[in-house]
N, C-alpha and C positions, 0 to 999 in steps of 0.2 A: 740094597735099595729096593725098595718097594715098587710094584708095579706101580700104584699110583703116585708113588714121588717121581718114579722115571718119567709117567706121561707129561708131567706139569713141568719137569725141567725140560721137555722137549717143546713143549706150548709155550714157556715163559719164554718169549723171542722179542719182544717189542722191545726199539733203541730211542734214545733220546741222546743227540749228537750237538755239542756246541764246535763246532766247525771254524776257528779262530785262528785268528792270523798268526799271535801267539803260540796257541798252545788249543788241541783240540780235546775234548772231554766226551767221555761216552757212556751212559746212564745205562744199566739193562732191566728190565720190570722182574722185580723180586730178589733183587740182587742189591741195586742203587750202584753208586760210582764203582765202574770198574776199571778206566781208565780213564787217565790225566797224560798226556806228552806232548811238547812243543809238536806245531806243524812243521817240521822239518825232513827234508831226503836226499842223503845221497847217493847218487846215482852215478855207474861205469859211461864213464863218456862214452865209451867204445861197444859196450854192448848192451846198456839202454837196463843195463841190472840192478837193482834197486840193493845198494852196500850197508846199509845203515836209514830205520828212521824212525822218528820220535828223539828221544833221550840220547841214544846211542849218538845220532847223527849231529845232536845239539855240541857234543862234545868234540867234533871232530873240525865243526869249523875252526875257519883259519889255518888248520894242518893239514889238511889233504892234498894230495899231490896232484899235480895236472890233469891226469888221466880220470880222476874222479872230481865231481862237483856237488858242493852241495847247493838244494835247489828250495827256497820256499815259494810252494804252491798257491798260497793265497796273500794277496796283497791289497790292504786297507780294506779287512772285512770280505772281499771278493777274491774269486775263484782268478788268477793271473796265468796259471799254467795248469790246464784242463784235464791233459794225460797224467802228470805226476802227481796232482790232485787225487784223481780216481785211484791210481796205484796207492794215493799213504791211505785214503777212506778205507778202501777193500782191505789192508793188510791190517787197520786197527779194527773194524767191523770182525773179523777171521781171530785177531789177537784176543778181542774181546769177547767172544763166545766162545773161544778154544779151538775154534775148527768144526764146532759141534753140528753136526744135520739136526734141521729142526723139523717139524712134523707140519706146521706152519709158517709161510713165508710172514717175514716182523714187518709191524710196522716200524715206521721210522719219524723221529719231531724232530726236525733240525731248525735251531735258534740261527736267524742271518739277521744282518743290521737290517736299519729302517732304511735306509735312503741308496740302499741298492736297486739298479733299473730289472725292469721286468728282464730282462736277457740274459742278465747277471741270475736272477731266480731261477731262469730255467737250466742254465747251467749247473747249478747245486742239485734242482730237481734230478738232473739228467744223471748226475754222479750215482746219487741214490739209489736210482730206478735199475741202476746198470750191479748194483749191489742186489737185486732180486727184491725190493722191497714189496709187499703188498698194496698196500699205501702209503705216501709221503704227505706229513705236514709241517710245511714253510710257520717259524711263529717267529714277528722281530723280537728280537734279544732281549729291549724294555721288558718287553707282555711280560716275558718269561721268565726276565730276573722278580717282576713284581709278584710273581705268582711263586716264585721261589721265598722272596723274602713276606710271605705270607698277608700281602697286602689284600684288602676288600677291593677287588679290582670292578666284583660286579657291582658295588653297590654306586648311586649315585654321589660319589665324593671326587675329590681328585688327588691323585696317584702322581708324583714325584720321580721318574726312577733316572740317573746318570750313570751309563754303563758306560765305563771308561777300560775298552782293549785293547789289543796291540795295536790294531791298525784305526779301528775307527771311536770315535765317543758318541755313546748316541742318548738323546734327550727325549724322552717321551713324557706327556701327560696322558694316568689313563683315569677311565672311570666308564662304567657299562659297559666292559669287557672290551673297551677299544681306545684308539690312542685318540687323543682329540687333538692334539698336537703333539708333533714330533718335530726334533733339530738334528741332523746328524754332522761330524765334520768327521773327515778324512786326516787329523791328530791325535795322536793316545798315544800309549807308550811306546813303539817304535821309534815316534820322532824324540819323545825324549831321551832314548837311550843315542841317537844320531847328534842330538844338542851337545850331550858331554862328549862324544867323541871332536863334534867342531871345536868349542871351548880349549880342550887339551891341547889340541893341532895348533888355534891359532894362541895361546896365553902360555905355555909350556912348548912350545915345538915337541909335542910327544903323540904318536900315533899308536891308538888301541883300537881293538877290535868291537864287535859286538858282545862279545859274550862279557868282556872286560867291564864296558860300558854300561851293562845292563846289572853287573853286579855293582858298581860302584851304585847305582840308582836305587837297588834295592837296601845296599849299605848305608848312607849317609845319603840320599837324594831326601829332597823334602819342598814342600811349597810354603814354611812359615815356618818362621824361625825356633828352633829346638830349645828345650827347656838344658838340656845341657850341650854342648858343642860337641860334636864329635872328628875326629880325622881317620884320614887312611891312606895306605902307600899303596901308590900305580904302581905297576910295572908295561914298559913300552918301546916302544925303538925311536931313540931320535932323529929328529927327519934330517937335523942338520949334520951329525956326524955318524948317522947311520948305525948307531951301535945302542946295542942295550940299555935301556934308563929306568931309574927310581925315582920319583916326586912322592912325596906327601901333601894331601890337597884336603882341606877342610869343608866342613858340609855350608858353610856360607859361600862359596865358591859355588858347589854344585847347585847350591838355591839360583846362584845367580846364570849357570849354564843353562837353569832350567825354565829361566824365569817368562822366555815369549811361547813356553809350549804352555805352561799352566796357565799365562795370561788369557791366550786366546780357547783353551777350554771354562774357565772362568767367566769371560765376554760369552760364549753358547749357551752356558745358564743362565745369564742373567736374559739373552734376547728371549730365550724360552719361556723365561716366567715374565717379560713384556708381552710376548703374544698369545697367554694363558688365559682363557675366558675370568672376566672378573670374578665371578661365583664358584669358581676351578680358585685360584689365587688364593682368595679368602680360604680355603681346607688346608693349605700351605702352612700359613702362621699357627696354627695349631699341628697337621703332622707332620711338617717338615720338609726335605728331599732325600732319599735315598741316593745312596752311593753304590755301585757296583762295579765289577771287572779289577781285574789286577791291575789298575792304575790308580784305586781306590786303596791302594797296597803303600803307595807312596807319603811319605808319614807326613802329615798336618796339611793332608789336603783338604780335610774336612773343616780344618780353623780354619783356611784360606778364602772355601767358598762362603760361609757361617758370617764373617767378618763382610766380604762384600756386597753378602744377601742380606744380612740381618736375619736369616733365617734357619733354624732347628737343621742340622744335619747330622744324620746317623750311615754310618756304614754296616753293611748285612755282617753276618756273622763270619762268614766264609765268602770273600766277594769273589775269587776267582772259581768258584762251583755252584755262583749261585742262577745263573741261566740255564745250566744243563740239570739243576736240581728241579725247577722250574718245570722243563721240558718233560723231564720225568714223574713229574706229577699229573700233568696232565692224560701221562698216557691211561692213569683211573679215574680220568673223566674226558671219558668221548664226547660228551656233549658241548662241554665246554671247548674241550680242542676244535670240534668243526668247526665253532662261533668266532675262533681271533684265529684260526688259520689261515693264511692266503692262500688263493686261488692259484 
């Protein structure tokens, strides 16, 4: 390696961090995605040790024994457990540069939903800052899917974006670099993978877990009815005789387990484009809405909303990468970042 490849891999330090209830993302300048892993940790009851997080620890729910728990640290979009928070950020920040010393402390863009309180903000800040950053910039999630999915954010039009993630769905209109309205609700896919777990329990007496739940969702979950049918076999404990069970449950079934979480994300776009400046609206019937977040992942959600908008919907190319790819764009344009970063 070259002396001057060495200096630049020691200067290329700046992170761009989707920070998600889900699943956290982390962008590094000159590199792009380096990491993708659920926000999950678990941790020794007994000596406060961090056993497994990310991937690892996604795998181990449901099996873990007493003594060890597993914990997620953020809930609907926000920071819920502050300590085990900062332990998963520091150990994927450290994962994601290798451990490497840099020559320069990075800056850091972290995408947080729209409709978190300022306290909730400084609590992310605080994570950060405790990571040695140089600087921290706060950008809502919209801005930053829309800047991912390459939308004219600065021009005077209006910008469309529904980022739909585990914990929160958030609705923004943007145009001149800023949201002119925003919706956020506290539903995405967390609750729906919770919907099929209810569903099962009360229509089947069959209890699953999360992780079960969240694959049947991405297996055969949908919001509009499928061009072919598909099925699939649970496996579960039944409540009533306590012992191991098999069901085979079809994807109209799951539509229908699914059907008051997509209604009421559904009802947030439409109130969204009610309270969108008329001349904002009118840009609509020509570009459309964007789709985003892993809940945009959920198949014929885009006929769903199309059908009760009447209106052009497109899903990004990559919607679970597309806020952190967003956030990583702007880290080559400072300019632009100071202007939609919060305070």
């Amino acid at each position: 390696m070259s002396i001057i490849s060495w200096f630049k891999d020691k200067l290329l330090c700046d992170l761009a961090i989707d920070l998600g209830t889900a699943n956290t993302l982390v962008f590094l300048k000159g590199k792009g995605i380096i990491l993708q892993e659920p926000s999950i940790v678990v941790v020794n009851r007994e000596s406060g040790k961090l056993e497994a997080v990310g991937t690892k620890a996604k795998e181990m729910l449901g099996k873990t024994p007493a003594s060890i728990i597993p914990i997620k640290p953020m809930r609907d979009g926000v920071i819920a457990d502050f300590e085990i928070a900062e332990k998963m950020l520091d150990f994927f920040i450290k994962q994601s540069t290798n451990n490497r010393s840099f020559v320069l402390r990075p800056r850091i863009v972290i995408g947080i939903p729209t409709g978190i309180t300022q306290v909730e903000r400084r609590a992310v800040k605080d994570i950060a800052m405790r990571a040695k950053a140089s600087e921290i910039f706060l950008v809502e999630q919209p801005v930053s899917a829309a800047v991912g999915a390459d939308l004219p954010i600065s021009e005077p039009v209006g910008n469309m974006i529904v980022d739909i993630g585990g914990g929160t769905t958030d609705i923004a209109v943007i145009s001149l670099n800023d949201i002119v309205f925003n919706y956020s609700i506290r539903i995405a896919g967390n609750e729906m993978d919770e919907a099929i777990i209810q569903y099962l329990k009360k229509k089947y007496n069959l209890l699953i877990g999360e992780r079960s739940a969240e694959n049947v969702k991405m297996q055969i979950g949908s919001a509009y009815p499928l061009d072919e049918p598909m099925t699939m076999e649970i496996k579960g404990r039944d409540l009533r005789e306590g012992i191991p069970k098999t069901i085979v449950i079809d994807d109209q079934e799951i539509r229908e387990a699914l059907e008051d979480v997509v209604s009421t994300i559904v009802n947030a776009v439409k109130i969204a484009l009610e309270k969108t400046p008329p001349e904002l609206s009118a840009d609509m019937i020509d570009r459309g809405i964007i789709l985003t977040g892993g809940g945009a992942l959920l198949k014929n959600i885009d006929k769903r909303i199309c059908e009760e908008t009447q209106l052009p919907i497109y899903i990004t190319d990559d919607p679970l990468k597309t806020v952190v790819l967003g956030a990583g764009k702007m880290l080559d344009d400072l300019e632009l970042l100071k202007k939609i970063s919060l305070i």
